[in-house]
C-alpha positions as CSV (number, residue, x, y, z in Angstrom):
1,X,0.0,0.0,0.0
2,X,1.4,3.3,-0.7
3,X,0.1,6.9,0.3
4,X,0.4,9.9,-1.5
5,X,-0.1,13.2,0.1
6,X,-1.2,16.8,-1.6
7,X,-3.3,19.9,-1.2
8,X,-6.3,21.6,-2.2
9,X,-8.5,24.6,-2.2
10,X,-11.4,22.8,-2.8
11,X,-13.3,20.3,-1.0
12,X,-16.1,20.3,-3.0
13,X,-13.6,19.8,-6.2
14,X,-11.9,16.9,-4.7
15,X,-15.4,14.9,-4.1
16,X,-16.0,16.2,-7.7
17,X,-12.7,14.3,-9.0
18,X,-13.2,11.3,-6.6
19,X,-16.5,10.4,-8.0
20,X,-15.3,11.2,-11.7
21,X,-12.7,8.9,-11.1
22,X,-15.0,6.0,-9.7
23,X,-17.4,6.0,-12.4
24,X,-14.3,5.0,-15.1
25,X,-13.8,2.3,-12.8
26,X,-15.4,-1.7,-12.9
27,X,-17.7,-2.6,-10.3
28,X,-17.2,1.2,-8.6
29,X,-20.2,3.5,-10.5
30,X,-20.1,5.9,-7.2
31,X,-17.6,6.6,-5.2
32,X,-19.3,5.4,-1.2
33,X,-17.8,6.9,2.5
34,X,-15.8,3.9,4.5
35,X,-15.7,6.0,7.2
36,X,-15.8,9.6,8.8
37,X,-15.1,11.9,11.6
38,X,-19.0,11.2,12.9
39,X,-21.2,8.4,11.9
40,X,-21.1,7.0,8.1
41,X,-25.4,7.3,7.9
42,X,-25.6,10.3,9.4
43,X,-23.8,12.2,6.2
44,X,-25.1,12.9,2.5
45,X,-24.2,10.1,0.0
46,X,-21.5,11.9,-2.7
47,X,-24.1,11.5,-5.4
48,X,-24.5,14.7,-7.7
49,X,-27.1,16.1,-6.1
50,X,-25.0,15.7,-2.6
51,X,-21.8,17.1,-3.1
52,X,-22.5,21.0,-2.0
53,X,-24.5,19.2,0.9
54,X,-21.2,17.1,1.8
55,X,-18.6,19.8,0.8
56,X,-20.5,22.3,3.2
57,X,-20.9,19.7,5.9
58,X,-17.3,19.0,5.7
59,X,-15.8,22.4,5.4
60,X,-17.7,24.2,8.6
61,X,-15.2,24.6,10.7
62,X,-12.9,26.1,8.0
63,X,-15.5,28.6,7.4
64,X,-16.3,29.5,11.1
65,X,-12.4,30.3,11.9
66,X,-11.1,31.3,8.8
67,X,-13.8,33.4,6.9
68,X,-11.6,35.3,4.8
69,X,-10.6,32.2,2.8
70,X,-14.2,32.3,0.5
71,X,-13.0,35.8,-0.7
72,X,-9.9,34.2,-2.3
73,X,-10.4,31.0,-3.8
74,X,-7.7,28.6,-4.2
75,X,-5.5,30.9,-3.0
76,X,-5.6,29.1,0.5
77,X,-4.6,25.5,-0.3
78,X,-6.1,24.1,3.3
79,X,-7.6,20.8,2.8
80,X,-5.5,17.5,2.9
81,X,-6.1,14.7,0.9
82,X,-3.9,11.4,0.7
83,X,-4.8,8.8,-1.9
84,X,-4.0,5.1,-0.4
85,X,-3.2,2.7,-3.6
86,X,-2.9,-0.9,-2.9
87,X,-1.3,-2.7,-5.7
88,X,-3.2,-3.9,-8.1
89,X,-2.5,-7.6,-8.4
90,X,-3.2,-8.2,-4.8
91,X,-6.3,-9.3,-3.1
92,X,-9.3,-6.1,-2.7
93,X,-9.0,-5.6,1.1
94,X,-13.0,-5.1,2.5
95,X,-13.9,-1.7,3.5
96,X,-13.2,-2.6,7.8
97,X,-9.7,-2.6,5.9
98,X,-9.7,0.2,4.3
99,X,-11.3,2.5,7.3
100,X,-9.2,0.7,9.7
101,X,-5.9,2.1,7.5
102,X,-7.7,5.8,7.1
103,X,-8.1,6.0,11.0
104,X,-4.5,4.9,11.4
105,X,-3.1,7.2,9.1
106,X,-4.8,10.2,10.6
107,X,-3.8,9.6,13.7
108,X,-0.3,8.8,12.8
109,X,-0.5,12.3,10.9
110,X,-1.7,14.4,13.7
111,X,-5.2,15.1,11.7
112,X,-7.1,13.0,13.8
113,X,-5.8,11.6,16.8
114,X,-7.6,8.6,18.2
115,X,-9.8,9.7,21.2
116,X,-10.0,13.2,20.4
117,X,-13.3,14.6,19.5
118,X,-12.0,18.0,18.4
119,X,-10.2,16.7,15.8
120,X,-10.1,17.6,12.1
121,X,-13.4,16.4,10.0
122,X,-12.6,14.1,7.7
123,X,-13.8,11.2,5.2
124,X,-12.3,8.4,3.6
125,X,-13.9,7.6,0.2
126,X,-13.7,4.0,-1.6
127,X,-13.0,4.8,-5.9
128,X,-11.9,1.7,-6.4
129,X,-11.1,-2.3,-5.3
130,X,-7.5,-0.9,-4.8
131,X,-8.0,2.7,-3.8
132,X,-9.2,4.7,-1.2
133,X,-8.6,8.5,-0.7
134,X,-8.9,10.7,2.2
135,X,-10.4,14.1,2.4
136,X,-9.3,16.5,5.7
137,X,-10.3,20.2,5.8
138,X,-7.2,21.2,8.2
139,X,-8.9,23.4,10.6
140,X,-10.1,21.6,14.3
141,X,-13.0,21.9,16.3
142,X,-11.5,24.4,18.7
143,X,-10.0,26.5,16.5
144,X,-6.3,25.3,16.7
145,X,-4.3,23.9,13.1
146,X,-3.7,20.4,13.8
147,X,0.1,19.6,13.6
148,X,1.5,18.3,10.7
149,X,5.0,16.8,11.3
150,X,6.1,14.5,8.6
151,X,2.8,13.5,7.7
152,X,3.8,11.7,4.4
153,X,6.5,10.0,6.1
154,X,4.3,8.7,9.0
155,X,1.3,7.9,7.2
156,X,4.0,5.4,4.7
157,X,5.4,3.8,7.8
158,X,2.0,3.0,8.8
159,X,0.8,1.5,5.1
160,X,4.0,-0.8,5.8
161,X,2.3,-2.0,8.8
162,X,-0.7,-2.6,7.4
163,X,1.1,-4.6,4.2
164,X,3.5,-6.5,7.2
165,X,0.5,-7.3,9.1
166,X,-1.5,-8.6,6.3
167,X,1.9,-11.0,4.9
168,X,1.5,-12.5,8.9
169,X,-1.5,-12.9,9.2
170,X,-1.8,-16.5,6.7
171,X,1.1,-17.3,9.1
172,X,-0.5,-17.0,11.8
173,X,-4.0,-18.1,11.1
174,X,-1.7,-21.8,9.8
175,X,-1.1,-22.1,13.9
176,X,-4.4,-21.4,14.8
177,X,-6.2,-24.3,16.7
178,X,-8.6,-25.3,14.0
179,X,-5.4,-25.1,11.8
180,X,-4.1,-29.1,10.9
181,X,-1.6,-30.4,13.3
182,X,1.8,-30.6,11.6
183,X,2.9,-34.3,12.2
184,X,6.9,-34.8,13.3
185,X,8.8,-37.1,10.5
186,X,9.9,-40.2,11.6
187,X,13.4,-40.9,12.5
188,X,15.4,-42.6,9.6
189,X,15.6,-46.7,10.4
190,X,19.7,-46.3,10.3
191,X,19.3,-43.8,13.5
192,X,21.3,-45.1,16.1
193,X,19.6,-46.7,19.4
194,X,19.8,-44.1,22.5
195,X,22.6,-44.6,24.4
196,X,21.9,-47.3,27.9
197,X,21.7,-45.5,31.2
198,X,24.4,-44.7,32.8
199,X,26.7,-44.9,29.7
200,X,28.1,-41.6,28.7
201,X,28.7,-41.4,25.5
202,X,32.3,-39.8,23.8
């Protein structure tokens, strides 16, 4: 899995592109929410007739601190949005995956730290079997800018995780209890008899 980080003015334009880019791809005719910054149900579906509905939703904080930013559009490039790629000969990972990942990379990021319900709003987006991406208006809840440290380098380091703890777990599941037991071979006939007690051996 690899990440790649950039940013926007545009919320609204990135929902635009994200369900542009799902309709060109098989069995993906919209692009669906994996997961959020509030419950999943509770938010319009990115259909056409959604997207100003989701876009506002999304960008409310952004507007409440920083006001000044509709007077100069795309001048203020403040939303963050990181495309996950899986590769594309490998197995589609369900969306629990894929959500699992996005909350792990926000975290990891500083955007949205587990447990912290002032955090950044944000949604991950499934456009594809093999692609997920990741839409972050950087303003929080309480008015602070979240901080960004690195985030492209911690958000790869945890999409090797993921990719190390997928490889393990076949290797684990094989020494599960339901797995088959593993029977030990049988010594060769020519093995010499054990030594009689009391005999050390040279």
């Amino acid at each position: 899995m690899i990440p790649s980080i950039t940013r926007y003015a545009s919320t609204r334009d990135l929902l635009v592109a994200a369900q542009h880019q799902a309709r060109y791809r098989h069995g993906h005719p919209r692009a669906r929410i994996i997961a959020a910054w509030r419950s999943v149900p509770d938010l319009p579906e990115p259909g056409t007739a959604e997207f100003d509905a989701l876009a506002a939703d999304l960008d409310a904080d952004l507007v409440r601190l920083r006001p000044s930013r509709e007077r100069r559009p795309g001048r203020e490039r403040d939303v963050w949005h990181c495309t996950l790629r899986a590769h594309p000969d490998a197995p589609p990972l369900p969306d629990a995956c894929w959500a699992d990942t996005a909350h792990r990379v926000l975290a990891a990021t500083g955007i949205a730290p587990a447990g912290d319900p002032l955090a950044c709003r944000w949604i991950a987006l499934r456009v594809d079997s093999h692609e997920v991406r990741i839409i972050a208006p950087l303003a929080r809840q309480d008015g602070r800018l979240p901080y960004l440290d690195r985030d492209l380098s911690r958000a790869h380091a945890v999409c090797q995780l993921v990719d190390f703890e997928s490889r393990r777990a076949p290797v684990a599941a094989s020494h599960s209890p339901h797995a088959h037991p593993v029977r030990s071979p049988r010594p060769p006939a020519w093995a010499p008899a054990p030594a009689p007690t009391g005999h050390r051996s040279r």
